[in-house]
N, C-alpha and C positions, 0 to 999 in steps of 0.2 A: 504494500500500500504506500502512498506518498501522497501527500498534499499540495492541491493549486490553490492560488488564491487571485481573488478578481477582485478588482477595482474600476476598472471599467465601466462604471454604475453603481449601485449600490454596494460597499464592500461587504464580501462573501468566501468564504471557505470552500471545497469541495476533498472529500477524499476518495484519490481514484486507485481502482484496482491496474492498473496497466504501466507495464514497464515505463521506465521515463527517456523514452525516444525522441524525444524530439515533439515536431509536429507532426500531423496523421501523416499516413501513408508518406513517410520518411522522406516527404517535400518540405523545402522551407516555409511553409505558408499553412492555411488551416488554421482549425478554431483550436480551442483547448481539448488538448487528447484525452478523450475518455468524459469530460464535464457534463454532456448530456447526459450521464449515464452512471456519474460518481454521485456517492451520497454525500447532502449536502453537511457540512461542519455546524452547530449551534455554537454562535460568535457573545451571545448571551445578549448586553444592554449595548449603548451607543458609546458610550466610553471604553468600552473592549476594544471595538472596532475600530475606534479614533487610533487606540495605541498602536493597535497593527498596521493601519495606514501609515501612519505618521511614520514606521520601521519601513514601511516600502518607500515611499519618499527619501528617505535615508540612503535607500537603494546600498543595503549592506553596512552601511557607515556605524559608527556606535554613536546611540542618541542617547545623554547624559540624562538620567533622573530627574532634576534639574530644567531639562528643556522640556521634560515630558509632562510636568507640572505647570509647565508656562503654557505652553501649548494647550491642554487640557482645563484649564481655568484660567485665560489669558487677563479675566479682571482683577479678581482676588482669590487664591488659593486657598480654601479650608485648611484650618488642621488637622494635620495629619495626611496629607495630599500627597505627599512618598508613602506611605502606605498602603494610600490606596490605588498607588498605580502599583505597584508591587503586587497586589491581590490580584490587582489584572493582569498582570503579567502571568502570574502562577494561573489563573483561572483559561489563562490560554494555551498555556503549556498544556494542560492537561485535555484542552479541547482539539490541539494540533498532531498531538503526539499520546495520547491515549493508550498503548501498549507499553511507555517509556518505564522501566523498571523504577520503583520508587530507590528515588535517594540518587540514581543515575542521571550525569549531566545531559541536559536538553540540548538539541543537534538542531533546533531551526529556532527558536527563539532563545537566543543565548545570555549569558548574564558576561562582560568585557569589560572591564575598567570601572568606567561611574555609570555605568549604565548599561541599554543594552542594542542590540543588532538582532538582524534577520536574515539568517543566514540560509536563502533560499538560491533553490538551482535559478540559471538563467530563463528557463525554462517553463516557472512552478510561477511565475507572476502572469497574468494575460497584458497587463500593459508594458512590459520588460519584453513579452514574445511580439507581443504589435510594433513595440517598435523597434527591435531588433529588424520585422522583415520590411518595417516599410520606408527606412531609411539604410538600405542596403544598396551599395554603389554599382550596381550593375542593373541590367533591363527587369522591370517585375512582370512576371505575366500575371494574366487576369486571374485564373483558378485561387493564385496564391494572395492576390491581394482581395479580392471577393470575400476569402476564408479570413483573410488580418481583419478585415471591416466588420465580418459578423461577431467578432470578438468583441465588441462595443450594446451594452448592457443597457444605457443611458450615460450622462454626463460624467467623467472622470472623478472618485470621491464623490459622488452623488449624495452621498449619506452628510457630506459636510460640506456647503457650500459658501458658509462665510468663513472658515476655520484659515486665518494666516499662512500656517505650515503647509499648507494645501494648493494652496493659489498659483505658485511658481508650475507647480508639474501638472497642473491642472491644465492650465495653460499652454502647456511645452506639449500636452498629450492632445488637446484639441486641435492645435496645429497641425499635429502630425497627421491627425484623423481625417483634416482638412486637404492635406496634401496628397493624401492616399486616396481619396475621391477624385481628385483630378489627374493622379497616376494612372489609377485603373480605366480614367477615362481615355488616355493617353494609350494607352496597352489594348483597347476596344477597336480604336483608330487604327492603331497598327497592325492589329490582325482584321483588317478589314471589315470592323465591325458597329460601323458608327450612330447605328439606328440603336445600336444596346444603348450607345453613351447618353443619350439624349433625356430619358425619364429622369435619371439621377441628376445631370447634369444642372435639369431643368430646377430641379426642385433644391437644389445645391448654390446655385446664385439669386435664387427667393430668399433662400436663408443668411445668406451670406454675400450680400449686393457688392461688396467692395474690392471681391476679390477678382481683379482683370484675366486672370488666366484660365479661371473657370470660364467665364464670358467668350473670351478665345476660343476656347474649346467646345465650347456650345454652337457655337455657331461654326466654328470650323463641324463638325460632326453634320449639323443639319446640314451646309453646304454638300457634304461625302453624302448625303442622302437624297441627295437631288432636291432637295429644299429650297433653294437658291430666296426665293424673297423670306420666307422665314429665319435664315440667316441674316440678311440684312435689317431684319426690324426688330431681330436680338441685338444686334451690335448700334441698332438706335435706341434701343431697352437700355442698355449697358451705359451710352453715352448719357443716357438722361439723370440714371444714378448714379451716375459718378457725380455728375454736376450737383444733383439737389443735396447727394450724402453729404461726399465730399468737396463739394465746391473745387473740383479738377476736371480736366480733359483727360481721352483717354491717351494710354500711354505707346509706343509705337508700334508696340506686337496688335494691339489694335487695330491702328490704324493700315498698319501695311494689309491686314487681313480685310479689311474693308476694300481696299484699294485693288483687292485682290478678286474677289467678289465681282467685283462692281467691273473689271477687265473683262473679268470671261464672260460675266453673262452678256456684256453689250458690245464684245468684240473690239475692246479698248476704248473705242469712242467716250462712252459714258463717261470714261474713267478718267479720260485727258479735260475732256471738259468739268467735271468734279475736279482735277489737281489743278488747271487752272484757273475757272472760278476762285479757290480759295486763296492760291497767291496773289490776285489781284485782290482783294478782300484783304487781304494781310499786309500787302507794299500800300495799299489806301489809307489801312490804320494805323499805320508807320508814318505814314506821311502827314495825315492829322493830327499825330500826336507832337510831331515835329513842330508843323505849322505852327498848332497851340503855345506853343513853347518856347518860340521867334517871331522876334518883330524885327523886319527888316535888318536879319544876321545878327541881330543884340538879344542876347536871352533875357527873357522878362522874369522876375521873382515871383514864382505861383504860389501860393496859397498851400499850406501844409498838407488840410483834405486834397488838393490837386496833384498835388506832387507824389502820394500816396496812390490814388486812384491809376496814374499814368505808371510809376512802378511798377505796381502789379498785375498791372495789365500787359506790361511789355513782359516782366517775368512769367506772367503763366501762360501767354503764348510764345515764348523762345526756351523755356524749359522745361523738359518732356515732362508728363505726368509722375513716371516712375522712375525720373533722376534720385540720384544718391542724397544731389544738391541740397535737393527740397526737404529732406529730413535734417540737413546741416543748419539752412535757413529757416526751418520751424521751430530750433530750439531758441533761436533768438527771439522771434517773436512770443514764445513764449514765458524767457524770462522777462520781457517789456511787460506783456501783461499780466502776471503775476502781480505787480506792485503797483495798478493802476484801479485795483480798490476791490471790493466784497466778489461780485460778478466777475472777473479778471483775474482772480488769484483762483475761484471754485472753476472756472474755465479751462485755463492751465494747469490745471492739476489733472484734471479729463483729459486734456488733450497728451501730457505728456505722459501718461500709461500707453495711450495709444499708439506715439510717438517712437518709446520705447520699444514696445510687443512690433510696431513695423519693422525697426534694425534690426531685430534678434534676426527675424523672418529672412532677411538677407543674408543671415549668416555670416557676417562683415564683423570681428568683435572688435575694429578699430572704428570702424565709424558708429557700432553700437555704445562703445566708450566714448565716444566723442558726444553722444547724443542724450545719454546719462551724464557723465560730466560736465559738460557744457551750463546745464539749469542750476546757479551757484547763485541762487535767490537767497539772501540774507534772511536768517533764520532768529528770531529773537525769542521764541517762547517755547520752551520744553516738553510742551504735550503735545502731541503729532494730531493734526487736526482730521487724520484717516489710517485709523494705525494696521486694516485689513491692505490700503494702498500702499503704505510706507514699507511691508515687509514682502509686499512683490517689488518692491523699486529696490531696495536693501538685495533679494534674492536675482533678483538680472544682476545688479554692480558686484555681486558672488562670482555669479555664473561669469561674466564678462572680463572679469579681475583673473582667474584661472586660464582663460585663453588668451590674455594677453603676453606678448614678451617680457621678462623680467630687465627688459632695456628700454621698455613703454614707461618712464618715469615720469611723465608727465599726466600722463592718461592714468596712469594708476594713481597717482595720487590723488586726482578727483572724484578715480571710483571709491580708493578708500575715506575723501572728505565726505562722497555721499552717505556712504554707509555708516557715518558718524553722527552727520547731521538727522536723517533717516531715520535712527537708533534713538534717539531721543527718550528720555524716562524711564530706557529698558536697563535696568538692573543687570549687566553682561558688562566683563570687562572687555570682551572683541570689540566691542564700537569702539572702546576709550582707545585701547590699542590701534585700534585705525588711523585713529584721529592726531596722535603721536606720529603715527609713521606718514601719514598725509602732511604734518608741519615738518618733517623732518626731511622728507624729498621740497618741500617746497622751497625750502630755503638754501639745501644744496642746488636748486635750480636757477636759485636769484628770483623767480616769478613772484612780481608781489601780487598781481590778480591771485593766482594758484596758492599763496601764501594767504593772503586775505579769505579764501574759502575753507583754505586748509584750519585756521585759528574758531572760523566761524563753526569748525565741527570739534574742536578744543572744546570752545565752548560748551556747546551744545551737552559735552561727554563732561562739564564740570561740576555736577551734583553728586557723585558719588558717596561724598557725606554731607553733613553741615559743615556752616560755616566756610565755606570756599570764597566766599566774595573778594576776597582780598585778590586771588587767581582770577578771579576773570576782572577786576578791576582791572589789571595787568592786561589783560587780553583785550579790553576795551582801549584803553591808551592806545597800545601798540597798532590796533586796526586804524583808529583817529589819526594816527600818525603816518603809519601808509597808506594808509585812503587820501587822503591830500596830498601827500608828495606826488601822486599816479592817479589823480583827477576819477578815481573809483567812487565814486557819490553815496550807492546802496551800502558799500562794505564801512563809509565816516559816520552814516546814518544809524548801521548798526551800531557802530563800537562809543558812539554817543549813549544810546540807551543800554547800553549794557553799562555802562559807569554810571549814567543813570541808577540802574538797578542795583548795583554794587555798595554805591556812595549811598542808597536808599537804606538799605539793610545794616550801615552804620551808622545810622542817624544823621548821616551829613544832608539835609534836605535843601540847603542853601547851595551845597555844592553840586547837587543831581540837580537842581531845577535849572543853571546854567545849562548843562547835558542838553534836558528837555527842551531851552529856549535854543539851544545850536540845531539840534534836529529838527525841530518846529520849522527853524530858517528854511535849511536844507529842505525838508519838502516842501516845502511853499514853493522854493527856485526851481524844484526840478517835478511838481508834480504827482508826489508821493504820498496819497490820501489817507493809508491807513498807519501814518505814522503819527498821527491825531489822536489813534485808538489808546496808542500808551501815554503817549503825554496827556491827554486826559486823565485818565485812569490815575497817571501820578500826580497830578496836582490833587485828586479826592484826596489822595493818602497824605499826602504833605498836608492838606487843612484834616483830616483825620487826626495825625500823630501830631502836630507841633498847636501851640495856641491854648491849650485849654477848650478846645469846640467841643459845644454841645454834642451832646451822641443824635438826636436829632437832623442836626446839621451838617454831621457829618456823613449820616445815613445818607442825607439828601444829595449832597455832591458824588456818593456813590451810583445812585439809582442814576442821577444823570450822566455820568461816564458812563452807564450800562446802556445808554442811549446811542454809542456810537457803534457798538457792537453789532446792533441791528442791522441786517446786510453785508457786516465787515469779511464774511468769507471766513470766519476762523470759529469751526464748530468746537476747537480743541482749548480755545481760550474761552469761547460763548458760554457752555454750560456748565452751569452750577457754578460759576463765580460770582456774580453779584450776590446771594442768599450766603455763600460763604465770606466775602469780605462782611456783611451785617452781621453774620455771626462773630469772627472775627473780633469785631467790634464789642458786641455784645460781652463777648465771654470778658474781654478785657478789663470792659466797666462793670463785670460782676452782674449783668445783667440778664434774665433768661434768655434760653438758646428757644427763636422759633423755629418750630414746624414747618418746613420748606423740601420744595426739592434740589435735594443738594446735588444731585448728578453722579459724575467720579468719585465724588468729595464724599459720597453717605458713608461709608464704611469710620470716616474719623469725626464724619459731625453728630449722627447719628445718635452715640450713648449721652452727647450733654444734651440731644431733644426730650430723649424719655427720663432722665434726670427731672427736666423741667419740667417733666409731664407725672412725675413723681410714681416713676413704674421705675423702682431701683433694679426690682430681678433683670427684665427685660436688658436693663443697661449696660447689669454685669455681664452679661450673655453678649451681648454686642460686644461692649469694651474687648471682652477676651478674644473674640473672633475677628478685631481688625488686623489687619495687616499691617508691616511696615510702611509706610508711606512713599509714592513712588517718589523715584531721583531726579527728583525736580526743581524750581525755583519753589514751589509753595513745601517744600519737607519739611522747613522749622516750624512755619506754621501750622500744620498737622500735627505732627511731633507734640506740640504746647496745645492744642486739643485734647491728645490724648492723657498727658499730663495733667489737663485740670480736671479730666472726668477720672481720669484716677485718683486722685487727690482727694476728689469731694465723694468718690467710693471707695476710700480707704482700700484701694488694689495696689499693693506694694511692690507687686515682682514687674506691672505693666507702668508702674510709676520710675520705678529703676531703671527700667528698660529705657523710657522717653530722656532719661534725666542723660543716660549712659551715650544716646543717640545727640544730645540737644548741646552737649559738654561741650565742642570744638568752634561751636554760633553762641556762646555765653555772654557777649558783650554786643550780640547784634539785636535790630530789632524784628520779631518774628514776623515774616512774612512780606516783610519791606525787600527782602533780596527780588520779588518780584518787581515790584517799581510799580506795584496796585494794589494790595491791603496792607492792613496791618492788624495785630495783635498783641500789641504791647512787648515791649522788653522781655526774650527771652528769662534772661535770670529773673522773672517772677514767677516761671513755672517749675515745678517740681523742685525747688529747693535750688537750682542750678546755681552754683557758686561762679562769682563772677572774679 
């Protein structure tokens, strides 16, 4: 007996009687041998299944305890959450390997280091066999790719579709599944068979409008079918979605097939009239554009929207659809609008997954580096505003960083600044190490852009404990100072608000609201709207902490900073921060914690609401189940939460705990390392000697 396991759809087990040959009938192609026909495995709940996915993804590797825990409760981990991946592990052994002599080491789910592997044949996965035969460098005939296709269940990890760890090969597997359809359609054509191609074909760029090579082939098939106008009014189909999707013309394998078409069936005539037509049509708008744009041999100064309009007009007719270019020139425009406010940065953020998933597609891991590195958008806030998108952009700059040369020093530095920046709030030292090794090629390069990106992922990796503000003060200076020497605007902008933030968290309010007034400048001159969002936010905190103001009044300057949020694009800063700066506040002036939704933040506001709600059991019960607080700019301020709901529930060991965490930020104030609430003076919580 031996074991398959599928993911191809819903993850599932089978155990098959039949030697382990291969695919059927000893051809490289075929569904899973024997699976029709093998009894199926009980994988028990969804967190079984998660583990063993999660080990195929791995594909062999050893996956630490540790990640299996993060992975499996990526918000907040129960205790006891190693235990009970360990129960799952053992409950699979025994569901895998069921004759395995007790006390006898396990042969396919192994126990390696800090964790574990899956130590399966090449063979025994259906998406490891799929795609073994459908990325195989030689001709595939149809029989074998037919059999890879019916190997597809429903959606790759079907069972988990918003699970991070999952997303990369999820992705990497739909592709493949993609391109195997227009293999096999290619393989139809070739053995003279083009009328097969046509149903799937059909139904194959329904689904997937954007893809030109299917379109190709559809219509090259109908053409082979004597189809001749059905052909022609796919490849007007094609042109139409391309334009409304994409907003592109088609690319030249297109066009030449059109051109192609349109020769035979009219005996060229049609065709020379079509090719001419359009170059007059094209030297016309050439020439008007010209026109426009000369008064008698003196160029006139157009208007921003015209000079814009006439660009892109010249570039998306002189640059083919499917040039390399146009994923070089995308990333530019997409760091522009990224920082041109709420709509503009949730824009770019879409677009650049997409962006992304096209390079890979190409197979190019220098222009896919270039396309990932390239988007070095100044990053100020430590919660990732899409952390299921941040950990497929993190796993491409993986993937990408492994295929590149170890003499790509430039390109790898970026991918490792992305994966830094990216990482944000994740408790791993691999980011932090990134982010080291990113400033440290940078400055062997002399690049201060690449150096300015590289510090910006410093950054980002500087919460590991409390009290760090003094380091990234430093790291703010140092950006302020080469962003101005090297005319870098976003990277002055950032290392402003980040001394900001620094100078806030030790009480220097006088010294950060310079910061704020310098950055304030800066985007006014250059356009930069959501840099309002923080300077706002820090002047609350500044009449918050200093003055003596009312709590009242200061509630009130909060709520109105919370006014600019609205639209600002940043769901990772949005929620649950305004109810936690009033609490904040609240707890400060001794005052009850309300009833709110706290967001992220419930796990540490949580025990001082039913405090105030005077339900102590429930409190102690929460208090003990929170977590550490992620590695953030707000961690002293949670930290000093949890210390006063200890304090006032006499809970000594989670009192210890916060006092033990808060030790190294003694002299800061909690919560101001953000540069947008506050909480009063650490050393008022938990005893913390200052």
């Amino acid at each position: 007996m031996r074991v398959e396991i599928g993911v191809l759809g819903p993850v599932t087990a089978w155990s098959v009687a039949a030697p382990a040959a291969g695919w059927a009938g000893s051809a490289p192609g075929g569904g899973l041998e024997g699976s029709a026909a093998g009894a199926a495995i009980g994988l028990k709940g969804p967190a079984h299944r998660a583990v063993l996915a999660r080990l195929v993804v791995a594909r062999g590797r050893v996956v630490p305890v540790g990640h299996l825990v993060d992975d499996l409760w990526p918000v907040a981990a129960p205790d006891g959450a190693v235990a009970a991946v360990r129960t799952f592990v053992a409950a699979l052994r025994r569901a895998l390997e069921p004759d395995r002599p007790r006390r006898a080491p396990a042969s396919l789910l192994v126990t390696e280091g800090p964790g574990y592997a899956l130590r399966a044949g090449p063979d025994s996965v259906d998406a490891w066999r799929f795609e073994r035969v459908v990325t195989a460098d030689r001709p595939l005939g149809e029989d074998e790719l037919t059999t890879a296709l019916a190997l597809w269940r429903g959606p790759a990890y079907a069972d988990f579709p918003e699970a991070p760890w999952a997303r990369a090969d999820r992705a990497r597997l739909a592709e493949l599944r993609l391109r195997a359809v227009e293999r096999l359609a290619e393989a139809r054509l070739a053995a003279g068979r083009p009328a097969a191609a046509v149903a799937d074909l059909d139904a194959h760029v329904t689904e997937h409008p954007w893809r030109e090579e299917a379109w190709r082939l559809l219509a090259l098939a109908l053409y082979r079918s004597d189809r001749q106008g059905d052909a022609l009014a796919v490849l007007r189909r094609a042109r139409a979605q391309l334009a409304d999707r994409l907003g592109i013309d088609p690319g030249p394998a297109l066009r030449r097939l059109e051109t192609d078409i349109l020769r035979h069936e009219a005996e060229g005539h049609e065709a020379e009239r079509h090719d001419a037509e359009r170059h007059d049509a094209e030297r016309h708008d050439a020439e008007r554009h010209d026109g426009e744009r000369h008064d008698g041999g003196r160029q006139r100064t157009a208007p921003a929207g015209e000079v814009w309009a006439g660009v892109a007009a010249d570039y998306d007719r002189l640059v083919a659809a499917g040039a390399r270019a146009r994923l070089d020139s995308t990333v530019g425009l997409l760091r522009g609008l990224a920082v041109t406010g709420g709509g503009g940065l949730a824009a770019a953020r879409r677009h650049r997954v997409a962006a992304i998933a096209a390079a890979e597609e190409l197979g190019d891991p220098a222009l896919t580096a270039r396309v990932i590195g390239s988007y070095d958008v100044p990053a100020v806030w430590t919660r990732s505003d899409d952390p299921v998108q941040a950990a497929g952009i993190v796993a491409a700059a993986e993937r990408t960083l492994a295929a590149l040369p170890l003499d790509a020093a430039a390109a790898r530095a970026r991918l490792l600044a992305t994966i830094a920046v990216e990482s944000r709030g994740v408790r791993d030292d691999h980011p932090r190490a990134c982010a080291l090794e990113a400033e440290r090629l940078a400055r062997e390069l002399d690049d201060p852009g690449l150096l300015a990106f590289a510090l910006n992922g410093v950054f980002m990796q500087s919460c590991h404990r409390t009290g760090l503000s003094p380091e990234r003060d430093a790291v703010g200076a140092e950006l302020i100072g080469l962003a101005a020497a090297h005319g870098l605007v976003t990277a002055e902008v950032l290392g402003h608000l980040i001394r900001l933030q620094a100078l806030s968290a030790r009480g220097d309010f006088a010294g950060a609201g310079r910061h704020a007034d310098a950055a304030d400048r800066l985007a006014a001159r250059h356009e930069l709207p959501l840099v309002a969002v923080f300077t706002t936010w820090f002047r609350a905190l500044r009449q918050a902490a200093t003055g003596g103001t009312p709590l009242p009044v200061a509630e009130a300057a909060f709520r109105r900073a919370a006014d600019r949020l609205d639209g600002a694009g940043m769901p990772g800063l949005e929620r649950g921060l305004l109810p936690l700066a009033v609490l904040c506040l609240r707890v400060w002036h001794a005052e009850p914690a309300p009833d709110d939704d706290y967001g992220p933040y419930e796990p540490w506001c949580r025990p001082l609401v039913l405090i105030a709600d005077g339900r102590t059991t429930q409190a102690r019960e929460a208090l003990r189940n929170a977590p550490d607080p992620p590695a953030d700019l707000l961690a002293e301020a949670l930290w000093c939460l949890l210390a006063r709901a200890a304090t006032l529930l006499g809970d000594q060991p989670v009192r210890d705990r916060a006092r033990a965490a808060l030790a190294p930020a003694a002299r800061e104030i909690a919560g101001a390392a953000s540069g947008l609430l506050t909480a009063g003076p650490v050393a008022g919580y938990a005893s913390v000697p200052v």
